[in-house]
PANUPA-227358 format. One record per residue (C-alpha): residue number from 1; x, y, z. Coordinates in Angstrom, 3 decimals. Each point is the difference from the previous one (the first is absolute). Example, Ala and Ser with C-alpha at 12.3 -4.5 7.8 and 13.67 -1.06 7.14 Angstrom:
[1, [12.300, -4.500, 7.800]]
[2, [1.370, 3.440, -0.660]]
// end
This chain:
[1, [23.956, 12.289, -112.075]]
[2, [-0.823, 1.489, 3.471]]
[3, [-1.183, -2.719, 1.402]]
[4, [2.557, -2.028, -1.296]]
[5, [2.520, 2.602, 2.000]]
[6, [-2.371, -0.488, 3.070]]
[7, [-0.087, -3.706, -0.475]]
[8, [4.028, 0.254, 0.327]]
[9, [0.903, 2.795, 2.621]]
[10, [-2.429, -2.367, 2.162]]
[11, [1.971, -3.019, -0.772]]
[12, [2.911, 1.472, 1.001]]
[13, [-1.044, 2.055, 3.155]]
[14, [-2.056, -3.798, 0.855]]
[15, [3.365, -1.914, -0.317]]
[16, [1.746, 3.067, 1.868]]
[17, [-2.606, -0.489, 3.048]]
[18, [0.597, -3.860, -0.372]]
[19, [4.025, 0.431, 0.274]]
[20, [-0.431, 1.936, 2.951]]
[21, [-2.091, -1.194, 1.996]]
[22, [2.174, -3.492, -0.863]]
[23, [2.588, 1.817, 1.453]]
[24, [-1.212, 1.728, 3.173]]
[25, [-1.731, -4.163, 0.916]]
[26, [3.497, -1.219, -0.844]]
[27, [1.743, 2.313, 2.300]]
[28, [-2.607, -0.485, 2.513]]
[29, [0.206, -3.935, -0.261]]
[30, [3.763, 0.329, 0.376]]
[31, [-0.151, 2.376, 3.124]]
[32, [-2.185, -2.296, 2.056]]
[33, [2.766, -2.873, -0.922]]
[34, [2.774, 1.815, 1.551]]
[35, [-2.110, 0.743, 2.987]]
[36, [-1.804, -3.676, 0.024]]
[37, [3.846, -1.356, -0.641]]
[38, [1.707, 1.925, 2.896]]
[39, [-3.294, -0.747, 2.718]]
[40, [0.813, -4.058, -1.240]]
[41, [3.744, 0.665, 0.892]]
[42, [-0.549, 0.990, 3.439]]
[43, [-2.951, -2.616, 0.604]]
[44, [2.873, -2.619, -0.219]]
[45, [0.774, 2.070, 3.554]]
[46, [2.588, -2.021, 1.636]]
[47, [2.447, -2.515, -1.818]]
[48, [1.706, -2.587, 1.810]]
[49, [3.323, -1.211, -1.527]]
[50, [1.616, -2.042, 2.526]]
[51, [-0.465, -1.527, 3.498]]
[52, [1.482, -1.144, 3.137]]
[53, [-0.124, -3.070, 2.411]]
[54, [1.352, 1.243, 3.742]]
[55, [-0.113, -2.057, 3.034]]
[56, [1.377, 1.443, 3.139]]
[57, [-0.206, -0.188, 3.959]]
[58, [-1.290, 3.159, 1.647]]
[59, [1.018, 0.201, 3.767]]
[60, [-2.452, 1.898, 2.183]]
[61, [-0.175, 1.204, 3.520]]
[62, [-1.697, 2.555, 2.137]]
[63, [0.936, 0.826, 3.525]]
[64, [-2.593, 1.586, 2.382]]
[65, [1.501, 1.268, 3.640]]
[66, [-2.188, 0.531, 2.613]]
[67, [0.694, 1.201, 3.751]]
[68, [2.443, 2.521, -0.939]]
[69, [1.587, -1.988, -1.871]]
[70, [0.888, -2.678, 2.667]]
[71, [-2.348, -2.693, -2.139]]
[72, [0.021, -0.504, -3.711]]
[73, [-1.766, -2.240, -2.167]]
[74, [1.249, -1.351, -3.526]]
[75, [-2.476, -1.387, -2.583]]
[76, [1.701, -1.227, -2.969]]
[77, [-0.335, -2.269, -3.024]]
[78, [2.224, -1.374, -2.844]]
[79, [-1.872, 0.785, -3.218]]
[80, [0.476, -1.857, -3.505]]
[81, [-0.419, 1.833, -3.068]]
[82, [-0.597, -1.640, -2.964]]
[83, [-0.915, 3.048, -2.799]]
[84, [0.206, 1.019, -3.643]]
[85, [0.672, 3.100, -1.307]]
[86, [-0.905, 0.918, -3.480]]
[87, [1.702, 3.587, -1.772]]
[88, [-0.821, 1.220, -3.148]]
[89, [-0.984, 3.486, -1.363]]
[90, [-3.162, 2.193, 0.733]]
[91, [-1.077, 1.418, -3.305]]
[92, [-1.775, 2.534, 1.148]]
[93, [3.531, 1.408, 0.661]]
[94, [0.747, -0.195, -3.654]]
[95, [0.028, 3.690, -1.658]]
[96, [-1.602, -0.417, -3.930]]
[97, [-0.978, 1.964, -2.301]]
[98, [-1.913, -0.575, -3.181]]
[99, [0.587, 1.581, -3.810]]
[100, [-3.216, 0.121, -1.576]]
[101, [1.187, 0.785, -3.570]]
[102, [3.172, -2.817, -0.101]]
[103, [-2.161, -2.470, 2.108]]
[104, [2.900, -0.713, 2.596]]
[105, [0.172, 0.021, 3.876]]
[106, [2.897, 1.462, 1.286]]
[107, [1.144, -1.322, 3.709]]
[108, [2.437, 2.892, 1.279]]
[109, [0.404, -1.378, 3.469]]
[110, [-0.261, -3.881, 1.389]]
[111, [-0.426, -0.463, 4.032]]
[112, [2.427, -1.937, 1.905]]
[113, [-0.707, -3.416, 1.245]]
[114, [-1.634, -0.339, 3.435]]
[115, [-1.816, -1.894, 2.251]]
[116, [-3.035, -1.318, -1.320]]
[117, [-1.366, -2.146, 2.736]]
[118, [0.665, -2.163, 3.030]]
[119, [-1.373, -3.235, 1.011]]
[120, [0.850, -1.381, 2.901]]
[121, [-0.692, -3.661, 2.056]]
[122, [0.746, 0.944, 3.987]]
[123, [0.661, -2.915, 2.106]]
[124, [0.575, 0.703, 3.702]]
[125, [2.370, -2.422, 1.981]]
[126, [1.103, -0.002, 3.599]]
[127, [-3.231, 2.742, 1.453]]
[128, [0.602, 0.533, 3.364]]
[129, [-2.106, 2.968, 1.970]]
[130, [1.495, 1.497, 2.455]]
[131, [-1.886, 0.279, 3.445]]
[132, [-1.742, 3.608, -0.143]]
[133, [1.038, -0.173, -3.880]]
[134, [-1.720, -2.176, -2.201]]
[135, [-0.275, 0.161, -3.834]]
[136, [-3.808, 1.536, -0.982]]
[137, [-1.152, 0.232, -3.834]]
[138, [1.578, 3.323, -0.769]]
[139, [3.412, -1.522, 1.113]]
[140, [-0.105, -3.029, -2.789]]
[141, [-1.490, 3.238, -2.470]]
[142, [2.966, 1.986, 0.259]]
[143, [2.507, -3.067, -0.107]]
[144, [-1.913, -0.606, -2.931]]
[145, [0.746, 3.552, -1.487]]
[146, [4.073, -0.355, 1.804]]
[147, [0.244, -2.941, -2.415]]
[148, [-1.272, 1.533, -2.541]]
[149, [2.267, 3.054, 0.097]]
[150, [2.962, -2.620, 0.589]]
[151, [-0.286, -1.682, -3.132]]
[152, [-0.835, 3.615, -2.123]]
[153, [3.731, 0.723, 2.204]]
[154, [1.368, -3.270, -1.750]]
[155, [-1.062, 0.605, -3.747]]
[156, [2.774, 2.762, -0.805]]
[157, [3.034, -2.316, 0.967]]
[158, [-1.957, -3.432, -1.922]]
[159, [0.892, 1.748, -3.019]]
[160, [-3.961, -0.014, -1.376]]
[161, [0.137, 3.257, -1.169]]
[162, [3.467, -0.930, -1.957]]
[163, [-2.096, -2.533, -1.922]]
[164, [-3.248, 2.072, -0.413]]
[165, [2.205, 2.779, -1.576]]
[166, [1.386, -2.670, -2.497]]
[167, [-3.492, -0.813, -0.556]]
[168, [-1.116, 3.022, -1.099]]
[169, [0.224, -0.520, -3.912]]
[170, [-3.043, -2.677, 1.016]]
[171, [-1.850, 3.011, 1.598]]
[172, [0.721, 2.137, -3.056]]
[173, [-0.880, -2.998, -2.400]]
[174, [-3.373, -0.201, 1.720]]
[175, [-0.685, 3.996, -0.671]]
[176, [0.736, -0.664, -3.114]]
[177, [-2.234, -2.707, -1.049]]
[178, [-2.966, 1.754, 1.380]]
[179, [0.938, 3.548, -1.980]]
[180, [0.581, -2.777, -2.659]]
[181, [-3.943, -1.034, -0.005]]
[182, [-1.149, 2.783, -1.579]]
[183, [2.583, 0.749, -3.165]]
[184, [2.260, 2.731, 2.544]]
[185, [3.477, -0.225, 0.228]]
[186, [2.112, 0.008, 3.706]]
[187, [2.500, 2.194, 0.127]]
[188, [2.831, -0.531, 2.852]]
[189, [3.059, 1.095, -1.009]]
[190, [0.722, 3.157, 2.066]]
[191, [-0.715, -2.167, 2.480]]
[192, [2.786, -1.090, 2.543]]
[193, [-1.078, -1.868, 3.070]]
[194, [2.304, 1.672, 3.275]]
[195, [1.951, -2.327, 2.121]]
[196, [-0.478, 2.088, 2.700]]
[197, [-0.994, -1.139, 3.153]]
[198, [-3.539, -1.722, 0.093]]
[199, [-2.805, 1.076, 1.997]]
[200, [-2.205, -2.215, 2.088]]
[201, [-3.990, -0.215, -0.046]]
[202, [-1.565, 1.460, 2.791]]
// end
């Protein structure tokens, strides 16, 4: 009969050690999701919704004076710019948090659109040097970088960031499918994307 007591009490304390340690993998399993699940989320990095086509004529001069200012010499060129601009959202940016226990990422804050990147196609037209001021290499590297900055100038008023920000649900959508690919749920709705004024990439 004692044994047959013994034989029970370690069933039960067996199945006991069994639950638990069920448990404590389970939980452990579902802890390295959330964290495996947020690193994926900000792996996707930058997102680009929408882009722009831009072509526009950059005028540039430089005046040198020499002699005390009795001789001056203009260099100058008419410069074509031919660029595209693509905005979107940095997801790095994106605040998230994950519940462990309800399996759901929570996204309390979404970034602004911005300036993803540039790329540009320079054409120079019309180089004349001047006679003590001709154009050297860093001269066509900071026209270069003047264009550059000319079209980042031009996005605001295109109305790209208007169209990113009604792209965001895509954004959102995408965030979703990857919490998605593991059994979690998204959770957005505290969320509401400001219409304040957008800030450029740097």
């Amino acid at each position: 009969m004692e044994t047959f007591f013994t034989l029970i009490f370690g069933g039960i304390l067996g199945l006991g050690i069994y639950t638990l340690y069920n448990y404590l993998q389970s939980k452990k399993k579902v802890s390295a999701q959330s964290i495996i699940l947020l690193d994926k989320i900000k792996k996707v990095c930058k997102f680009i919704t929408v882009e722009g086509d831009f072509a526009e004529i950059y005028h540039y001069q430089d005046v040198k004076e020499r002699f005390l200012k009795l001789v001056s010499s203009k260099k100058k060129a008419l410069v074509v710019i031919n660029a595209k601009a693509y905005v979107g959202y940095d997801f790095n940016k994106i605040e998230i948090t994950a519940n462990q226990k309800k399996k759901t990422v929570t996204i309390s804050h979404f970034p602004q659109p911005e300036i993803l990147s540039i790329e540009t196609n320079i054409n120079y037209y019309d180089k004349k040097d001047g006679y003590f001021n001709r154009f050297e290499a860093t001269d066509l590297t900071n026209l270069s970088e003047e264009a550059k900055q000319h079209i980042r100038d031009k996005v605001p008023e295109s109305g790209l960031y208007t169209v990113a920000k009604k792209e965001a649900l895509e954004s959102l959508l995408l965030v979703e499918n990857i919490v998605e690919t593991i059994g979690w749920k998204l959770d957005y709705s505290a969320l509401k994307i400001s219409d304040t004024e957008t800030k450029k990439l740097e």
